[in-house]
C-alpha positions in Angstrom: 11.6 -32.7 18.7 8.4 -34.0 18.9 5.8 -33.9 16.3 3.6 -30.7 17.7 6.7 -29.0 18.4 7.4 -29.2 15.0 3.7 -28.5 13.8 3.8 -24.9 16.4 7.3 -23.7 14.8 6.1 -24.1 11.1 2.9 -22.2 12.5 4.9 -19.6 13.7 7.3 -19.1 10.6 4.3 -18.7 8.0 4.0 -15.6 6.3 1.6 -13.2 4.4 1.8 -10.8 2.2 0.5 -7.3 3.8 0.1 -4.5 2.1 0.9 -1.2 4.0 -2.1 1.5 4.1 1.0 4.3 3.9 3.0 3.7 1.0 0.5 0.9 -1.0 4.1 -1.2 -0.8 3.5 -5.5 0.0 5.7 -7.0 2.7 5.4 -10.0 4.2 4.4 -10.8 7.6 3.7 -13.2 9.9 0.4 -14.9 10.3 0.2 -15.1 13.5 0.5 -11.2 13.8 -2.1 -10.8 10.9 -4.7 -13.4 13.0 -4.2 -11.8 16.4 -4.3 -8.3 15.0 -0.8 -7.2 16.3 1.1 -4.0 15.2 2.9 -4.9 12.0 6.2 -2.7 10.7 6.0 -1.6 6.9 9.8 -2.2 6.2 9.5 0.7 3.1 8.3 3.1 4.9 8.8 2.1 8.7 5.3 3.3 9.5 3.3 1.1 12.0 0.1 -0.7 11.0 -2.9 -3.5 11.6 -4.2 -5.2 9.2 -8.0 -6.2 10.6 -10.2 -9.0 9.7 -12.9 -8.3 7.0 -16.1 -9.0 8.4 -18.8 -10.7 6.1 
């Protein structure tokens, strides 16, 4: 495996903490959902959520 391949799959497996707009429960999540803005699953409550990007 080369080195970048390495880099991308630690990219890909780093999580977050999210906390879900439904129940006020933390989960974690991936980062890469959390930067793109993709649906995330609150595993308490099983509703559906985004988490967006605080603009300054």
């Amino acid at each position: 495996m080369s080195y970048l391949s390495r880099l991308m799959d630690h990219i890909a497996n780093a999580t977050s903490t999210a906390r879900c707009p439904i129940c006020g429960k933390s989960s974690k999540q991936s980062i890469t959902k959390i930067s793109r803005e993709q649906t995330m699953i609150c595993p308490y409550c099983n509703s559906l959520f985004v988490r967006h990007h605080k603009s300054k």
